[in-house]
MOPAC internal coordinates of N, CA, C and O (Angstrom, degrees):
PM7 1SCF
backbone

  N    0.0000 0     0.00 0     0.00 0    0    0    0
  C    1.4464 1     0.00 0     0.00 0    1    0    0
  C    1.5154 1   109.44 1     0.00 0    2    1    0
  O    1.2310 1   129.05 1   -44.97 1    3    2    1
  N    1.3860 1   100.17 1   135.03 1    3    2    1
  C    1.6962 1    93.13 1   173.47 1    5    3    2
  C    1.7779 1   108.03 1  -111.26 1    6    5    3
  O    1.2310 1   120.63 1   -44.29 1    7    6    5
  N    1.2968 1   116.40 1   135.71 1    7    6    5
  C    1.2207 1   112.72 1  -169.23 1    9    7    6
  C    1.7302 1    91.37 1  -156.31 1   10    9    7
  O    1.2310 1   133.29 1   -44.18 1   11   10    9
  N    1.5188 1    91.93 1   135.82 1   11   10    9
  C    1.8021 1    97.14 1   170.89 1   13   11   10
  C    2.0639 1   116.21 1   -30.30 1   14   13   11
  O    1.2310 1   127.85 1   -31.36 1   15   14   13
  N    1.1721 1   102.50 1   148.64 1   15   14   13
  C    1.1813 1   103.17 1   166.20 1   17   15   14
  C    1.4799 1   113.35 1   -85.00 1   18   17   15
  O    1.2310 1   126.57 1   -12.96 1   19   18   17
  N    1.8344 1   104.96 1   167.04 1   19   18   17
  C    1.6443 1   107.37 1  -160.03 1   21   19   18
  C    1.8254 1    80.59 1  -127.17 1   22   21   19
  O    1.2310 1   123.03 1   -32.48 1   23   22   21
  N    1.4445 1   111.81 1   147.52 1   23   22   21
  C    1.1165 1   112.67 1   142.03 1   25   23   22
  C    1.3360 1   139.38 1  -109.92 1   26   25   23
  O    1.2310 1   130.99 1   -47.25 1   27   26   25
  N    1.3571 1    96.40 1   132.75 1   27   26   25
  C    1.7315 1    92.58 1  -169.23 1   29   27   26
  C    1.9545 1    99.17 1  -123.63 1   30   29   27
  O    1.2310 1   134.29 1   -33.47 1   31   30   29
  N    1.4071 1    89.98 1   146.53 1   31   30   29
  C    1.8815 1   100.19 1   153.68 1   33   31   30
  C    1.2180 1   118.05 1   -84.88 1   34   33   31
  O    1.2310 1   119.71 1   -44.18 1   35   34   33
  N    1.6710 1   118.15 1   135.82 1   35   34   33
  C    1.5170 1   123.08 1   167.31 1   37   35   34
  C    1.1137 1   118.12 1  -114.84 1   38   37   35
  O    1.2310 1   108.73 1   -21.42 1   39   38   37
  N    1.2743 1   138.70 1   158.58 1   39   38   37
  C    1.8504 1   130.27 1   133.93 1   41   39   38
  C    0.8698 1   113.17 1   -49.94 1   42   41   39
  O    1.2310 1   112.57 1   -49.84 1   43   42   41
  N    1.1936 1   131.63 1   130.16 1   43   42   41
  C    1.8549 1   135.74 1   138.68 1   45   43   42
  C    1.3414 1   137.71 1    -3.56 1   46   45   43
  O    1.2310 1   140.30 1   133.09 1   47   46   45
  N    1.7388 1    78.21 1   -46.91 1   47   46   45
  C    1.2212 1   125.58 1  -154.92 1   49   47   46
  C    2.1644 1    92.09 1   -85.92 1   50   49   47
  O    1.2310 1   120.09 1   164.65 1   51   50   49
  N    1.2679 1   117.44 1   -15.35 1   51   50   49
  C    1.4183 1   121.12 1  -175.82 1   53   51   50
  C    1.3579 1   114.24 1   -73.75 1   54   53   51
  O    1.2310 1   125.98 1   -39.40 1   55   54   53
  N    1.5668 1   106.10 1   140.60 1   55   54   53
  C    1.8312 1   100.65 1  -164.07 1   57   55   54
  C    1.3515 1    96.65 1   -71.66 1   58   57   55
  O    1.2310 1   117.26 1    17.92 1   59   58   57
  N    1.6937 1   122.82 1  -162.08 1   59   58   57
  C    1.5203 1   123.64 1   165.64 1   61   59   58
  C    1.4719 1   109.67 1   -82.28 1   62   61   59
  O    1.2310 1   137.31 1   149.57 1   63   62   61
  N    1.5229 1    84.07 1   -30.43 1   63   62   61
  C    2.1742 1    94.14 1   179.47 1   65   63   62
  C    1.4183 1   108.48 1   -43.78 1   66   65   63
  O    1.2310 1   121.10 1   116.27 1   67   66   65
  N    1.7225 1   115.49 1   -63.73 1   67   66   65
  C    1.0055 1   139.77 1  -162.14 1   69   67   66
  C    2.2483 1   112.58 1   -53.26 1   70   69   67
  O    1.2310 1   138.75 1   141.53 1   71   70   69
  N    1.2238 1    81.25 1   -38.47 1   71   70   69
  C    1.4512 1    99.97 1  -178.77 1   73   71   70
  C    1.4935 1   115.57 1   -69.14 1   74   73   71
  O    1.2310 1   128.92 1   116.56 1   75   74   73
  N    1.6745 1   100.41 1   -63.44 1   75   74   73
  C    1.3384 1   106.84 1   172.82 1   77   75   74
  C    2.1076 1   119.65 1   -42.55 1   78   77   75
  O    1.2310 1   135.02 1   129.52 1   79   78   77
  N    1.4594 1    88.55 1   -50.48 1   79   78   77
  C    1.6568 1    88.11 1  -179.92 1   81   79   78
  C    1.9098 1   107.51 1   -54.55 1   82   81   79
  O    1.2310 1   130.26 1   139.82 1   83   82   81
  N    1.3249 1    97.82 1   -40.18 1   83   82   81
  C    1.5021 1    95.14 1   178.29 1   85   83   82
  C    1.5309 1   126.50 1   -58.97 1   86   85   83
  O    1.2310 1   122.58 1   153.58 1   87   86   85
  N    1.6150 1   112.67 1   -26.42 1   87   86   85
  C    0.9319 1   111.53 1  -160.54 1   89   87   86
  C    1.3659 1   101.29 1   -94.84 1   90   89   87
  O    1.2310 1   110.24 1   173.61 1   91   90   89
  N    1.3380 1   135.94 1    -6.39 1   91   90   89
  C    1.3975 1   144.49 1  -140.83 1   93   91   90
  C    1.5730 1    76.14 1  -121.29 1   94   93   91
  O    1.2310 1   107.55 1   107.61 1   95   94   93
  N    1.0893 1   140.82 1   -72.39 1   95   94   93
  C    1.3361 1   146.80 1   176.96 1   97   95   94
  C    1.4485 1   114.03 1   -32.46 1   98   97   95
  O    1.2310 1   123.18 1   120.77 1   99   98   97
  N    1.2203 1   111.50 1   -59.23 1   99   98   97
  C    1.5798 1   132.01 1   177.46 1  101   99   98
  C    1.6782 1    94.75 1   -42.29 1  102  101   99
  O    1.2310 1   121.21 1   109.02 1  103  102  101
  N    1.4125 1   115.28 1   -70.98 1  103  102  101
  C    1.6720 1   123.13 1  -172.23 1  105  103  102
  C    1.2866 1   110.65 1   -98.67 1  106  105  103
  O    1.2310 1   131.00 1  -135.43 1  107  106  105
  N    1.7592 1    96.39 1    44.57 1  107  106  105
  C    1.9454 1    94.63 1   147.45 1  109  107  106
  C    1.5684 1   112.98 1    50.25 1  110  109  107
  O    1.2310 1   120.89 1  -132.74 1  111  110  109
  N    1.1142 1   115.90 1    47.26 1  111  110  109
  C    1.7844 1   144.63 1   159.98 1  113  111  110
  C    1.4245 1   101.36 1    24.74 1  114  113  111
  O    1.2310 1   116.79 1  -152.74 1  115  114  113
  N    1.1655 1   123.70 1    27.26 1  115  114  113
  C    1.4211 1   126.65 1   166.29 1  117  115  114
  C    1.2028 1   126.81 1   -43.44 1  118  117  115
  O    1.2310 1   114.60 1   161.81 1  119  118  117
  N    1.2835 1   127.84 1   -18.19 1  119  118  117
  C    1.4707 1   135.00 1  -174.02 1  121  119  118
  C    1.8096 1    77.06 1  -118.52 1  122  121  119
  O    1.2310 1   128.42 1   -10.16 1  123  122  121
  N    1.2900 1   101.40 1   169.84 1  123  122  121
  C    1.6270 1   131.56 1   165.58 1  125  123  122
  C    1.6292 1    99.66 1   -86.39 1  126  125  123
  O    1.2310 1   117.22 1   -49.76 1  127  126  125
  N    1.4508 1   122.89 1   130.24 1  127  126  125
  C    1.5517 1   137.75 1  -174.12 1  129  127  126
  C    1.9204 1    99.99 1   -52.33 1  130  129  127
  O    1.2310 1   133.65 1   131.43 1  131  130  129
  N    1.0419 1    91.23 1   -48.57 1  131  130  129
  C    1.7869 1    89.00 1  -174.59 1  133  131  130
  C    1.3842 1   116.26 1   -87.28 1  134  133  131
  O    1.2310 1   115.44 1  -145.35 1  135  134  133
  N    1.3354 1   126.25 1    34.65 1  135  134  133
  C    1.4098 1   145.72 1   155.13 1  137  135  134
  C    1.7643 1   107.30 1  -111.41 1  138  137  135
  O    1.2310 1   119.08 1   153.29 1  139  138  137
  N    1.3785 1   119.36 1   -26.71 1  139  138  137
  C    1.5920 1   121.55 1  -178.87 1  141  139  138
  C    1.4458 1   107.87 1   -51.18 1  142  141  139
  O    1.2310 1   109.57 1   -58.49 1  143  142  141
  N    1.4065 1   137.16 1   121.51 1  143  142  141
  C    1.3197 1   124.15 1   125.03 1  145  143  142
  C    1.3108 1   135.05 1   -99.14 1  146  145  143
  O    1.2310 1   120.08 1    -7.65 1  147  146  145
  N    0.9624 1   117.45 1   172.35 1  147  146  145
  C    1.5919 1   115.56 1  -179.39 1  149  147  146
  C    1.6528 1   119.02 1  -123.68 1  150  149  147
  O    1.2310 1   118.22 1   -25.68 1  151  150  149
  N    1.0171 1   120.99 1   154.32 1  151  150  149
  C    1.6267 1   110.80 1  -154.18 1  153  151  150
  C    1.9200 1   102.59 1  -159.65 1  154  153  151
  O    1.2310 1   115.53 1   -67.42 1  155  154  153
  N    0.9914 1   126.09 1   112.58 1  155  154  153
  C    1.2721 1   164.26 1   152.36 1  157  155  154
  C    1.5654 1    89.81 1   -36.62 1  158  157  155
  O    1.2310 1   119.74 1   -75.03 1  159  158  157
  N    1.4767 1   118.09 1   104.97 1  159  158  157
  C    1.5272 1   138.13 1   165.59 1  161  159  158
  C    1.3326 1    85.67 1   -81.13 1  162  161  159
  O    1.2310 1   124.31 1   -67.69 1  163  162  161
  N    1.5688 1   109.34 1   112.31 1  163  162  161
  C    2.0123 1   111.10 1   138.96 1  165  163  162
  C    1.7444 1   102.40 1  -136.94 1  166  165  163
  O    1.2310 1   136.88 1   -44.22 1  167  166  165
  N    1.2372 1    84.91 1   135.78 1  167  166  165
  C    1.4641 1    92.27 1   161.85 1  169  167  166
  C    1.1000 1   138.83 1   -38.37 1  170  169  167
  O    1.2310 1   114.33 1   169.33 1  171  170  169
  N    1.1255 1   128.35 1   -10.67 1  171  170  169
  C    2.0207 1   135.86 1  -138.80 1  173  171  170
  C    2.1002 1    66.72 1  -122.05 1  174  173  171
  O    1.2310 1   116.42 1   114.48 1  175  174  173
  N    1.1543 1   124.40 1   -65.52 1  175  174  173
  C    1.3323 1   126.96 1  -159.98 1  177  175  174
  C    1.3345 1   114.93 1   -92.44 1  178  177  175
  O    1.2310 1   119.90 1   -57.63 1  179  178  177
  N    1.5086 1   117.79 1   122.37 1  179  178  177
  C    1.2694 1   131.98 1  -170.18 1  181  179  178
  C    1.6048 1   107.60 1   -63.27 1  182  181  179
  O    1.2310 1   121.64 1   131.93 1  183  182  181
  N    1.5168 1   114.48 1   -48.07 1  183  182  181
  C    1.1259 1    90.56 1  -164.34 1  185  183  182
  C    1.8016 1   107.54 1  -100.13 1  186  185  183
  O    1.2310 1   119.39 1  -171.57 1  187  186  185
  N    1.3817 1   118.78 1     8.43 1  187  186  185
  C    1.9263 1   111.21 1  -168.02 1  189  187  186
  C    1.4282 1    93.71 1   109.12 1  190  189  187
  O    1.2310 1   124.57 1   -19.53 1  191  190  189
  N    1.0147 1   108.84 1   160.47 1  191  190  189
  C    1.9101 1   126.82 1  -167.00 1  193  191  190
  C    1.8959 1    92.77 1  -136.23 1  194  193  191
  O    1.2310 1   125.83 1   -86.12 1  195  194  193
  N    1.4792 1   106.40 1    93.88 1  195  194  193
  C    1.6442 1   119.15 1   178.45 1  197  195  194
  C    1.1470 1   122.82 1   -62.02 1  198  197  195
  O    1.2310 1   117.55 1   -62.18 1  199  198  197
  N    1.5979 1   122.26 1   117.82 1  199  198  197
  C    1.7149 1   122.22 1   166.09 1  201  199  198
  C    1.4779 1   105.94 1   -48.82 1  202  201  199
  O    1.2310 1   109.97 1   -87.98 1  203  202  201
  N    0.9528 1   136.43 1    92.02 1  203  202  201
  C    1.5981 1   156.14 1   156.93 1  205  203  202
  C    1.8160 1    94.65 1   -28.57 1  206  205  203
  O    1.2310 1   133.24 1   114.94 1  207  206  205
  N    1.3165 1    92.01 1   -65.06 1  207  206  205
  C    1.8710 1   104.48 1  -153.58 1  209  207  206
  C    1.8126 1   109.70 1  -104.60 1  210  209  207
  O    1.2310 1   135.08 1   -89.37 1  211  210  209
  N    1.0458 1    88.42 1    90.63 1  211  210  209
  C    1.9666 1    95.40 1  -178.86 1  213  211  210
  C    1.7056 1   104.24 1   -35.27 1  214  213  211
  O    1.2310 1   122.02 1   136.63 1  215  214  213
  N    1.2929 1   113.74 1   -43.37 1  215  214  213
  C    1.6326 1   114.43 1  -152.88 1  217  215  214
  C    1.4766 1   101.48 1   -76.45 1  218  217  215
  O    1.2310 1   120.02 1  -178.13 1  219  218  217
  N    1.5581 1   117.57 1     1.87 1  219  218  217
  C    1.4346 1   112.67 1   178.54 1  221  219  218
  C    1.3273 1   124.06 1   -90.93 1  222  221  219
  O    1.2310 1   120.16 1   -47.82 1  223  222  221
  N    1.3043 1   117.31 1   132.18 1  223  222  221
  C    1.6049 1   102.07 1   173.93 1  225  223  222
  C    1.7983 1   121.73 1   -60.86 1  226  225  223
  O    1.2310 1   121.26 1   -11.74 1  227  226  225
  N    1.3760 1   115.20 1   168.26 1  227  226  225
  C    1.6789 1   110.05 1   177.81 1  229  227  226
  C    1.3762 1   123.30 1   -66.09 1  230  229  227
  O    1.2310 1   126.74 1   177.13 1  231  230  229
  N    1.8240 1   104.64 1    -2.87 1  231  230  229
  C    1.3255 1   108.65 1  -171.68 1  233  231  230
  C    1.6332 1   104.10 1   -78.83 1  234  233  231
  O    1.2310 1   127.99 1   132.32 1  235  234  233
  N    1.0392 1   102.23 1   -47.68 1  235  234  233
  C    1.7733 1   110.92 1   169.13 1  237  235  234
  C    1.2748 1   112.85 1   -40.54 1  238  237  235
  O    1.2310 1   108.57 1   155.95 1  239  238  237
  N    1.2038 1   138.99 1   -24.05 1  239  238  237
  C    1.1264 1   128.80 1  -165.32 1  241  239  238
  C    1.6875 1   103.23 1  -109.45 1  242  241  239
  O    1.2310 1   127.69 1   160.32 1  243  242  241
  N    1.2153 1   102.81 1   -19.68 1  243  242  241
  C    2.0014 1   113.39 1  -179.63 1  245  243  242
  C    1.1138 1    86.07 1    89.27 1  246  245  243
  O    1.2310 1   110.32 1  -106.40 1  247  246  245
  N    1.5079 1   135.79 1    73.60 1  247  246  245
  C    1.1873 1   133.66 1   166.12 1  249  247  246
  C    1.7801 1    80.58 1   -92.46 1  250  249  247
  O    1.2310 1   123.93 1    -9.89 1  251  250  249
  N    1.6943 1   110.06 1   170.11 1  251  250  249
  C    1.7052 1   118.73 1  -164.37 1  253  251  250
  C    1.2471 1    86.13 1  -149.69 1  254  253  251
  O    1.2310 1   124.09 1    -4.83 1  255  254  253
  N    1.9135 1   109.75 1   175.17 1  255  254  253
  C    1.2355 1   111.85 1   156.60 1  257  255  254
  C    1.5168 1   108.61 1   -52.43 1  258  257  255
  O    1.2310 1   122.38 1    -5.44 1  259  258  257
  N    1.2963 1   113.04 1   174.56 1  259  258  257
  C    1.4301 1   109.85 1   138.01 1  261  259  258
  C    1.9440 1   107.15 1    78.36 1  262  261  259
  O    1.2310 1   117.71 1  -173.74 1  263  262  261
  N    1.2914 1   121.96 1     6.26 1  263  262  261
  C    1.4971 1   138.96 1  -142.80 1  265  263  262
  C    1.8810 1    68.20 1   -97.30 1  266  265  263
  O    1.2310 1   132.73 1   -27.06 1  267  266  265
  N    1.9794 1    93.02 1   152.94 1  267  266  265
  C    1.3982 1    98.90 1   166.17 1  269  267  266
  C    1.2100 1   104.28 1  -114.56 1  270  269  267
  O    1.2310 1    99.12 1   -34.06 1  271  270  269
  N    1.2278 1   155.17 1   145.94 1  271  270  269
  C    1.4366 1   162.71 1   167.57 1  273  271  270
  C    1.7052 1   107.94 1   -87.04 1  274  273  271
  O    1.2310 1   118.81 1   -44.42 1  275  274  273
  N    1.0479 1   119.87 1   135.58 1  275  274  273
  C    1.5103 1   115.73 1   148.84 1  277  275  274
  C    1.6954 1   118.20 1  -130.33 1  278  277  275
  O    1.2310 1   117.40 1   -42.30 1  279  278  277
  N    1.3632 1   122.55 1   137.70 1  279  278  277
  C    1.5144 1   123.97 1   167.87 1  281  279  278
  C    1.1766 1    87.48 1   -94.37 1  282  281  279
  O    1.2310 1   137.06 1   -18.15 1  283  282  281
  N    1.5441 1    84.57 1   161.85 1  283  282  281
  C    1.3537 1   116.84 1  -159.30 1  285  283  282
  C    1.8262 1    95.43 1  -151.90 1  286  285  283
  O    1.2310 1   121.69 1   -53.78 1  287  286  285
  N    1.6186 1   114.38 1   126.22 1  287  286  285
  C    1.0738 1   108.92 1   165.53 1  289  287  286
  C    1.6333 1   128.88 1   -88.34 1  290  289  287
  O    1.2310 1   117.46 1   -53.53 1  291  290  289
  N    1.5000 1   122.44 1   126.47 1  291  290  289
  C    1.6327 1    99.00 1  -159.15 1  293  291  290
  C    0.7858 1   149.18 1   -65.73 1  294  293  291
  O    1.2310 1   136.39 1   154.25 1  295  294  293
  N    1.8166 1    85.87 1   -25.75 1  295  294  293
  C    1.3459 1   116.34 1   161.90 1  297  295  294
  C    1.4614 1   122.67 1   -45.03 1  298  297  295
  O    1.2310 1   109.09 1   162.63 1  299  298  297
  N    1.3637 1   138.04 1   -17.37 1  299  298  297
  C    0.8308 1   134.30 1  -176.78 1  301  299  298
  C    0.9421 1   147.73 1  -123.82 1  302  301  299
  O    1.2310 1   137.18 1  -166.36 1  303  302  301
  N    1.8166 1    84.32 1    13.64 1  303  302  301
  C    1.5630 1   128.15 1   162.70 1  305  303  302
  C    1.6923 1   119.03 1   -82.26 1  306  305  303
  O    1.2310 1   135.59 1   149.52 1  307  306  305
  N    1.3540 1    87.43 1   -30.48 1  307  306  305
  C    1.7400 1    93.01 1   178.52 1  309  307  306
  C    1.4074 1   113.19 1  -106.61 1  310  309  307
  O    1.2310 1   116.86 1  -173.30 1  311  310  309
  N    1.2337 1   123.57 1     6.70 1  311  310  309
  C    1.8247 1   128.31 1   164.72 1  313  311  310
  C    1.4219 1    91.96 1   104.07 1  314  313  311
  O    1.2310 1   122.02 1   166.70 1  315  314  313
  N    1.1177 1   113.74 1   -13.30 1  315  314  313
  C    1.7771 1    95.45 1  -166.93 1  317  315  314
  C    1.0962 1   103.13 1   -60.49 1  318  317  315
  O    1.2310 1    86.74 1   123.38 1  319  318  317
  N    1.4353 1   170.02 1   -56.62 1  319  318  317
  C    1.5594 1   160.56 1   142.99 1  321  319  318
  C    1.4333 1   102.05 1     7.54 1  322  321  319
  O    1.2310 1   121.08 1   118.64 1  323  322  321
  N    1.1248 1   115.55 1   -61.36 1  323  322  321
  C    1.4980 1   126.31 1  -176.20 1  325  323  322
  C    1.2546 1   117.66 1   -68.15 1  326  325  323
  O    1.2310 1   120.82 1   128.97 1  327  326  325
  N    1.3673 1   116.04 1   -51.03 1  327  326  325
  C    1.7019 1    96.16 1   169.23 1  329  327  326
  C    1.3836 1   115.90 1   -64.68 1  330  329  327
  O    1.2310 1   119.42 1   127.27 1  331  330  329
  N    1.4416 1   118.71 1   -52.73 1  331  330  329
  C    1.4771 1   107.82 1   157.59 1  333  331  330
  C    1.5651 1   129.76 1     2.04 1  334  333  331
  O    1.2310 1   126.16 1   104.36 1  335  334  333
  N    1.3366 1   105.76 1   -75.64 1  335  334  333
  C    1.0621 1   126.09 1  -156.39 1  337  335  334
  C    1.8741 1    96.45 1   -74.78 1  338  337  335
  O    1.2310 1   124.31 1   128.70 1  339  338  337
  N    1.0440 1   109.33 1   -51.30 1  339  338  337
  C    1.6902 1   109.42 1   167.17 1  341  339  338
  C    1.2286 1   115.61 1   -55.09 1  342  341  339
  O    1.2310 1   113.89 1   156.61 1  343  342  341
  N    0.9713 1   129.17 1   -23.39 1  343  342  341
  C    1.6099 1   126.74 1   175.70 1  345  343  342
  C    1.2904 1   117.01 1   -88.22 1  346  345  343
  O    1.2310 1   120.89 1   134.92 1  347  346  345
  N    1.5693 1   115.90 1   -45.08 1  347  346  345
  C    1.5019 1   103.32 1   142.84 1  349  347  346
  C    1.0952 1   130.15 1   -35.55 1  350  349  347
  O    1.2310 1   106.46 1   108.51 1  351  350  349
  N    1.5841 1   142.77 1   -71.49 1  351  350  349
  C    1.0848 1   165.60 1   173.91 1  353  351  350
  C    1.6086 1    94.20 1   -24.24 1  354  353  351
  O    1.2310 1   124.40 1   111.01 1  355  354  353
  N    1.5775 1   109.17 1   -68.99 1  355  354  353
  C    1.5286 1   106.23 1  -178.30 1  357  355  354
  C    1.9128 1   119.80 1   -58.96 1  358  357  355
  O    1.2310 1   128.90 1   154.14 1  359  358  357
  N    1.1059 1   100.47 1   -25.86 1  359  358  357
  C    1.6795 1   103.36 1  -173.38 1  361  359  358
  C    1.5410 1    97.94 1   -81.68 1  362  361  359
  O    1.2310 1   118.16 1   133.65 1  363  362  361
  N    1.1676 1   121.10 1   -46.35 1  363  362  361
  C    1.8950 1   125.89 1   161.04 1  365  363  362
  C    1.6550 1   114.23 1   -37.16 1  366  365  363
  O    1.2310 1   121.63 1   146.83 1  367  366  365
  N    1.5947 1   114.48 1   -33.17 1  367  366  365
  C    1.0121 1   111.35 1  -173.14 1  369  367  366
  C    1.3584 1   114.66 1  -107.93 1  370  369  367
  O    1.2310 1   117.15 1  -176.59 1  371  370  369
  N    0.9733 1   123.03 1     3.41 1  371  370  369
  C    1.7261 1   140.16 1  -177.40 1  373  371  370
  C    1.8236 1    91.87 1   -93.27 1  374  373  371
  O    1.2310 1   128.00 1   108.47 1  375  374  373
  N    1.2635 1   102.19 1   -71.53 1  375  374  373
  C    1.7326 1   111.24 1  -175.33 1  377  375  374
  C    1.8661 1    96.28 1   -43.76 1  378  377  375
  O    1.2310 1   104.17 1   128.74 1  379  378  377
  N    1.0963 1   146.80 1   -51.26 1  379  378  377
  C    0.8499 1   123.02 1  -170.59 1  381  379  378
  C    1.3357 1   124.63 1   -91.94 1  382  381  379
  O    1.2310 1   111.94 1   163.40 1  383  382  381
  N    1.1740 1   132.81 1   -16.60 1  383  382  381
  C    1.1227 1   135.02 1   135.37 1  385  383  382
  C    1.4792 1   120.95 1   -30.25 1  386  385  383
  O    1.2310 1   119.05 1   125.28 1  387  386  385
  N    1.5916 1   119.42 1   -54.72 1  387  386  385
  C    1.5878 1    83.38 1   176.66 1  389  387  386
  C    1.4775 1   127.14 1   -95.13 1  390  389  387
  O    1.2310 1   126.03 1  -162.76 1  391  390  389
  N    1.0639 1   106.02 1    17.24 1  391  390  389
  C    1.7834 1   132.83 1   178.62 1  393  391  390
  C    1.4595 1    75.18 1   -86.66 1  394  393  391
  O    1.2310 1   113.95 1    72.46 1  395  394  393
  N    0.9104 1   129.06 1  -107.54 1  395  394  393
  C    1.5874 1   120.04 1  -153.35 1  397  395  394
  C    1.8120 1   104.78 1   -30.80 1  398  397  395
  O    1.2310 1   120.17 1   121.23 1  399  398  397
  N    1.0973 1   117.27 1   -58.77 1  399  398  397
  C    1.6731 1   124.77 1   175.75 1  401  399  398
  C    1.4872 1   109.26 1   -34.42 1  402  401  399
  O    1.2310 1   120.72 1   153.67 1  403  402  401
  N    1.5378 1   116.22 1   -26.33 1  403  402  401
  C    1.1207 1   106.34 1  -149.75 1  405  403  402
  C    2.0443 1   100.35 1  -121.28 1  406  405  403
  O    1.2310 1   142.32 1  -159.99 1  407  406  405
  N    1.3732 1    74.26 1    20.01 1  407  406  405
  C    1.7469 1    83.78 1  -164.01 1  409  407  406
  C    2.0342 1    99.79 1  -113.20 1  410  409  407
  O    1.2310 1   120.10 1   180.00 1  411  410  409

């Protein structure tokens, strides 16, 4: 999903758990919570540097002022969106096929 970014203040001191629920909350829980990741914007790394370990606070990770966050759905890290979406595509194209067959 692409949706404006939000700014928020944290503690440091905030686990990844804690964040993630926030952030899923923040953008209207559109994804399912156990598809959320969270991902560390740095420049040096194309794609975000991932909180691995929920139970850690952001300090562990060198979270800073000023830090950009991105979610990330996982699904759509591992294609599953994408096969999805092809399998739709194929069942869209089956149904009309025999509508036309049948026409």
């Amino acid at each position: 999903l692409d949706q404006a970014p939000v700014r928020k203040s944290v503690p440091h001191t905030m686990t990844v758990k804690d964040l993630k629920i926030l952030a899923w909350k923040t953008f209207g829980e559109k994804i399912p919570l156990e598809r959320v990741q969270l991902l560390l914007v740095d420049p040096c790394v194309p794609f975000g540097v991932a909180f691995n370990d929920e139970s850690q606070e952001l300090g562990f990770y060198g979270v800073q002022d000023g830090a950009q966050l991105r979610i990330d759905d996982v699904a759509d890290t591992k294609g599953d969106k994408l096969l999805k979406q092809v399998d739709d595509a194929a069942d869209e194209l089956s149904r009309r096929e025999m509508l036309a067959a049948d026409a």
